[in-house]
DSSP file (Angstrom, degrees, kcal/mol; ACC not computed):
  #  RESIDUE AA STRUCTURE BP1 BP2  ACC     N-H-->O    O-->H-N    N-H-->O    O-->H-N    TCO  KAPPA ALPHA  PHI   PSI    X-CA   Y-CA   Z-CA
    1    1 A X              0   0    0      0, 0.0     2,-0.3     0, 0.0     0, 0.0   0.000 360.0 360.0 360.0-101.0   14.1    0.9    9.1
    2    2 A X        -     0   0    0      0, 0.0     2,-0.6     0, 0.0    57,-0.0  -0.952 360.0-124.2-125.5 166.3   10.5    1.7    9.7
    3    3 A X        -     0   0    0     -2,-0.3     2,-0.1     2,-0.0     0, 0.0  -0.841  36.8-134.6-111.1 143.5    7.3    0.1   10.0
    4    4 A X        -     0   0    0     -2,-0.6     3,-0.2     1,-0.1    -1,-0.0  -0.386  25.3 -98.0 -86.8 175.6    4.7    1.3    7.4
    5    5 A X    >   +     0   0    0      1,-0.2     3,-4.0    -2,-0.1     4,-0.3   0.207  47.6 165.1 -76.4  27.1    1.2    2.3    7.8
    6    6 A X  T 3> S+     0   0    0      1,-0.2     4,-2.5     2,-0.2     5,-0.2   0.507  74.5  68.7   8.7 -77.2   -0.6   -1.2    6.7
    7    7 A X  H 3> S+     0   0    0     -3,-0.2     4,-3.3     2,-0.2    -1,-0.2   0.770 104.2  35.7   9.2 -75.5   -3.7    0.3    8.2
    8    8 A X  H <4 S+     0   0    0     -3,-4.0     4,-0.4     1,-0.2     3,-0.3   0.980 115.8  50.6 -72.8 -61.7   -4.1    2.9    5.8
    9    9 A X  H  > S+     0   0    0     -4,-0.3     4,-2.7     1,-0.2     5,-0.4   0.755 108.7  54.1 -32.3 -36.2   -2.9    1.0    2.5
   10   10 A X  H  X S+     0   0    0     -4,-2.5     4,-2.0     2,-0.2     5,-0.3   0.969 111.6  45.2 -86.5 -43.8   -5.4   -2.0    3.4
   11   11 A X  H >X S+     0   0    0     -4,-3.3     3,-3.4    -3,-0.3     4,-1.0   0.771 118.7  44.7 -44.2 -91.0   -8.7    0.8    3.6
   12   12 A X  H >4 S+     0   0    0     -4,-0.4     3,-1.1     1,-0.3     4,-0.3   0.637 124.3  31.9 -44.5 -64.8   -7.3    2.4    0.3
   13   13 A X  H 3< S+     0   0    0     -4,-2.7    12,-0.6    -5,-0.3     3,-0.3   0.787 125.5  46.8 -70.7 -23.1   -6.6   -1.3   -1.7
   14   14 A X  H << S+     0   0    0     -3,-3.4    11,-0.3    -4,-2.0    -1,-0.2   0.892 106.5  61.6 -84.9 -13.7   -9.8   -3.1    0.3
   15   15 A X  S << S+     0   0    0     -3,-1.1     2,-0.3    -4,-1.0    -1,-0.3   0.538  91.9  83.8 -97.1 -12.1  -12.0   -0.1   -0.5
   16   16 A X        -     0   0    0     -3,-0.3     2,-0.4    -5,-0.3     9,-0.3  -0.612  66.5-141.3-108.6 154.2  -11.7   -0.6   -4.1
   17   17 A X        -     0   0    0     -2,-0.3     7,-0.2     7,-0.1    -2,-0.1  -0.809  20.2-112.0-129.8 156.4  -13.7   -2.9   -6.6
   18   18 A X        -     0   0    0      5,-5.2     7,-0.0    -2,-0.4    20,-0.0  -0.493  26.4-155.5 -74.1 146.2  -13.2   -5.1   -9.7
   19   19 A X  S    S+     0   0    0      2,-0.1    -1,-0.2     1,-0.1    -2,-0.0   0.628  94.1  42.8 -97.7   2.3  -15.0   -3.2  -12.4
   20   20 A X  S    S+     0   0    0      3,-0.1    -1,-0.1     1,-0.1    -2,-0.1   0.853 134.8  18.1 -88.7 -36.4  -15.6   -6.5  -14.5
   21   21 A X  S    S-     0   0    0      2,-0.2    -2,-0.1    19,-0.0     3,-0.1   0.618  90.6-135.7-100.4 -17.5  -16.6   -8.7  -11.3
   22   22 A X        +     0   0    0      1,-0.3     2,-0.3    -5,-0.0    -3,-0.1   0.856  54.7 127.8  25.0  65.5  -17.4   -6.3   -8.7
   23   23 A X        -     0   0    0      1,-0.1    -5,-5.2    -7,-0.1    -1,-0.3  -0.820  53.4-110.3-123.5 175.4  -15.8   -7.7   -5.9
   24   24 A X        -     0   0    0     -2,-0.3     2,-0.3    -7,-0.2    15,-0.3   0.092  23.2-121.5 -30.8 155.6  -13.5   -6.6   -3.4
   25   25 A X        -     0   0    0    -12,-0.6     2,-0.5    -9,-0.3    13,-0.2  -0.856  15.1-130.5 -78.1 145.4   -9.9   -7.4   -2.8
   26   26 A X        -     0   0    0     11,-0.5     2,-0.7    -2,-0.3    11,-0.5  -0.833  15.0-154.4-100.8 150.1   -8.4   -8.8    0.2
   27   27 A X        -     0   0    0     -2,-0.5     2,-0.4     9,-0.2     9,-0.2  -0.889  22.3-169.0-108.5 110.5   -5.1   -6.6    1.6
   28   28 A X  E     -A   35   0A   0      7,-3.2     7,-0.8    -2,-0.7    -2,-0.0  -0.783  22.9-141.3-149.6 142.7   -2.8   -9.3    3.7
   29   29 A X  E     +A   34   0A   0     -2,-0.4     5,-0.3     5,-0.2     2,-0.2   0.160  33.1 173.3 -91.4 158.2    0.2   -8.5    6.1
   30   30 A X        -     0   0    0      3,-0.9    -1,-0.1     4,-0.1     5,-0.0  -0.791  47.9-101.0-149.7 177.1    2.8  -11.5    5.3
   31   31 A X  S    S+     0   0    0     -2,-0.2    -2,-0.0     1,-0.2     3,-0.0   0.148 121.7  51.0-104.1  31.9    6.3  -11.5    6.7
   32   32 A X  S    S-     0   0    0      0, 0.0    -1,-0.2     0, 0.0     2,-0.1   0.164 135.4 -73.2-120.1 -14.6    7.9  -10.2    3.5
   33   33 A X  S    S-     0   0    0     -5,-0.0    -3,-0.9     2,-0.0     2,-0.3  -0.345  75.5 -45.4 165.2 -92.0    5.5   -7.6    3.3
   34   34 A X  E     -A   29   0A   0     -5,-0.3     2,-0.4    -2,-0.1    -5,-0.2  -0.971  46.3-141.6-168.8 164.0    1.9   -7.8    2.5
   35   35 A X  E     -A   28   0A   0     -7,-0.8    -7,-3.2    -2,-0.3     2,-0.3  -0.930   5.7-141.7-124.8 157.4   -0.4   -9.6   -0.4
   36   36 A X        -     0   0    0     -2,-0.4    -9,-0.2    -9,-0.2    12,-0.1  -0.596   8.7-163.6-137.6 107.2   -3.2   -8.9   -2.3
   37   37 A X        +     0   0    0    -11,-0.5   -11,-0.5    -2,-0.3     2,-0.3  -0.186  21.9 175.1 -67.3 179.1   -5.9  -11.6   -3.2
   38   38 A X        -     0   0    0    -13,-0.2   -13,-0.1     1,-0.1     3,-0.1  -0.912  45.6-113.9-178.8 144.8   -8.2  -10.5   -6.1
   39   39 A X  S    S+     0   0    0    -15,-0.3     2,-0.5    -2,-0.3     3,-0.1   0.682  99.9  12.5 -72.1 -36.2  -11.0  -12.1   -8.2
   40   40 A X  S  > S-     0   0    0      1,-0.1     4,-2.6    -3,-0.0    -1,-0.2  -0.990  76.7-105.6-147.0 160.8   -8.7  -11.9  -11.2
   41   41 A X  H  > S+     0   0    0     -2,-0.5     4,-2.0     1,-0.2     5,-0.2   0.889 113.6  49.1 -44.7 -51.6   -4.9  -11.4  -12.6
   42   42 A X  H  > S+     0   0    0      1,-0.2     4,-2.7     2,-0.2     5,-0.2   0.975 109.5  44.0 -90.6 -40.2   -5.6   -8.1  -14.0
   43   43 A X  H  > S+     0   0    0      2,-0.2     4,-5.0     3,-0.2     5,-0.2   0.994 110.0  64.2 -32.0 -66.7   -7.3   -6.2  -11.1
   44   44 A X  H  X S+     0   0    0     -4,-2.6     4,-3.9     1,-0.2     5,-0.5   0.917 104.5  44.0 -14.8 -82.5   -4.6   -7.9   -9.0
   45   45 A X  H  X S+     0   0    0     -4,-2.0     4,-1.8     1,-0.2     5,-0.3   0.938 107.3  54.8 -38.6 -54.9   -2.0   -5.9  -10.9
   46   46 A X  H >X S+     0   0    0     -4,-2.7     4,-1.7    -5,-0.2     3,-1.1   0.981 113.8  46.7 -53.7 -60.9   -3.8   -2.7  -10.8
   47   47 A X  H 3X S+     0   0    0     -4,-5.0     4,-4.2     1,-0.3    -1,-0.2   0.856 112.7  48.6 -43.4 -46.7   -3.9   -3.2   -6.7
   48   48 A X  H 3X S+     0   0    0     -4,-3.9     4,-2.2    -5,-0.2    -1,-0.3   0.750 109.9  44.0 -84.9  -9.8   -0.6   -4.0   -6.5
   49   49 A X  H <X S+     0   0    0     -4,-1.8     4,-1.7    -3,-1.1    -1,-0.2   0.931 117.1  52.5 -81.9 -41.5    1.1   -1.1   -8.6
   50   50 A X  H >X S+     0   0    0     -4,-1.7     3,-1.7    -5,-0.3     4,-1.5   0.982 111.7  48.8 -53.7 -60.3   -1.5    1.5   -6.6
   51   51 A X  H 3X S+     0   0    0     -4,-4.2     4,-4.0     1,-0.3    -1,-0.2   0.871 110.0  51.3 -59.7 -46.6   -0.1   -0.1   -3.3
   52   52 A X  H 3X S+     0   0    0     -4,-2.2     4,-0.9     2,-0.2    -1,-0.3   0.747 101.0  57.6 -60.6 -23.4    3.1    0.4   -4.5
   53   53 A X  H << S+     0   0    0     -3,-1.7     4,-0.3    -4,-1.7    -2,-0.2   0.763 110.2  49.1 -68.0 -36.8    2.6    3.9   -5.2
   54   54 A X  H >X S+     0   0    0     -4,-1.5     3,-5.0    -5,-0.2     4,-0.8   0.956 104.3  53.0 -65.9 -87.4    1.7    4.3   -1.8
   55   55 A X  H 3X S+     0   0    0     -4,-4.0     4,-0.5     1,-0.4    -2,-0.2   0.522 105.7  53.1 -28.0 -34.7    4.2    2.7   -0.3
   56   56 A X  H 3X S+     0   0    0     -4,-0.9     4,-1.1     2,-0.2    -1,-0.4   0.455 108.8  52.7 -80.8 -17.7    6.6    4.7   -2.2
   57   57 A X  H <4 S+     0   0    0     -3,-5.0    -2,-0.2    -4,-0.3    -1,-0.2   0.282 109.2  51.9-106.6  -0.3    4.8    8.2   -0.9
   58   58 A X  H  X S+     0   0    0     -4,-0.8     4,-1.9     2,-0.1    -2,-0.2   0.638 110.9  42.2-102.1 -35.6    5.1    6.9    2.6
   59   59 A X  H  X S+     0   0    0     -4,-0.5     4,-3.2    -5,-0.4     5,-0.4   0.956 114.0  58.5 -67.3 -59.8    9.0    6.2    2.4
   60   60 A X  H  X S+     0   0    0     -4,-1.1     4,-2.5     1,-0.2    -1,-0.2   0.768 111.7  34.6 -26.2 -56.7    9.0    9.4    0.7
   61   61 A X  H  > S+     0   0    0      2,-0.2     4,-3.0     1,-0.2    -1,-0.2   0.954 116.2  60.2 -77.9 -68.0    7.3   11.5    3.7
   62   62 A X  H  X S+     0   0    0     -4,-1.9     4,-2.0     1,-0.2    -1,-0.2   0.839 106.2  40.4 -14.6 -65.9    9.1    9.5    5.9
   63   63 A X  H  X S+     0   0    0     -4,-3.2     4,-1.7     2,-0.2    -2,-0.2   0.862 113.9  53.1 -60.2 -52.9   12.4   10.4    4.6
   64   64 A X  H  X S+     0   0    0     -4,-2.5     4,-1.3    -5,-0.4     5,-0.2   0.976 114.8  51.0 -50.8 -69.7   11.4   14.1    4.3
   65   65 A X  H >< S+     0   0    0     -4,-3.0     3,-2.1     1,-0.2    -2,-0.2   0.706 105.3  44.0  -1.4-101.2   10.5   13.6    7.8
   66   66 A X  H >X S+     0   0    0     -4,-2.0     3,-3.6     1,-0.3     4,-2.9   0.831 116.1  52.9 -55.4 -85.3   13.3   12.1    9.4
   67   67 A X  H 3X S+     0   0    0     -4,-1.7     4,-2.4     1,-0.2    -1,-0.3   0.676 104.4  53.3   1.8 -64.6   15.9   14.9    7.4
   68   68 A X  H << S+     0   0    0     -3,-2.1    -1,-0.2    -4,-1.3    -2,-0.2   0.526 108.4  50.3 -83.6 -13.0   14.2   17.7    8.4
   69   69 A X  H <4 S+     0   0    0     -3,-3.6     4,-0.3    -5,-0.2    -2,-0.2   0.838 113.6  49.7 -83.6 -42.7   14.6   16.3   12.4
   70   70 A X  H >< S+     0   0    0     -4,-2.9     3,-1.5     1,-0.2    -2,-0.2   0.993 113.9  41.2 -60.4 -70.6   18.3   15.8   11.9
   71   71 A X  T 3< S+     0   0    0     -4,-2.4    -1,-0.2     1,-0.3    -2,-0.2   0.497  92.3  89.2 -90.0  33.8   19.0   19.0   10.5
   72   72 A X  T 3         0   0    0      1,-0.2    -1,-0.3    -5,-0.1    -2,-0.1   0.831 360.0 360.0 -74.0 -13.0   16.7   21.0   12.9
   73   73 A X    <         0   0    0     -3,-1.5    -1,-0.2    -4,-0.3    -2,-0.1   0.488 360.0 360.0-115.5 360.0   19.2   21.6   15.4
């Protein structure tokens, strides 16, 4: 299909902090996809639904993309 931008998601998800613990997350590549460790369960969630939201706006663009090249000609 296509390869996504990792890159950017892992700044966006690494950048961000627990507000009950104030740490970080770690963002990491796996070969189903990517993980995200987390000082707790519920931060965790929050990362992973944002990641997903990205991911889904990337496909998105992608697609738009990719359309607009086919029918250019």
């Amino acid at each position: 299909m296509f390869d996504l931008n990792y890159d950017l998601i892992k700044q966006e998800i690494e950048s961000e902090t627990c507000k009950e613990h104030h740490l970080h997350p770690e963002f990491v590549k796996t070969e189903e996809g990517f993980g995200i460790r987390a000082c707790c369960e519920p931060f965790r969630l929050e990362l992973v639904a944002k990641s997903e939201k990205m991911i889904e706006e990337e496909t998105t663009q992608f697609l738009d993309k990719m359309m607009k090249d086919i029918f250019k000609e």
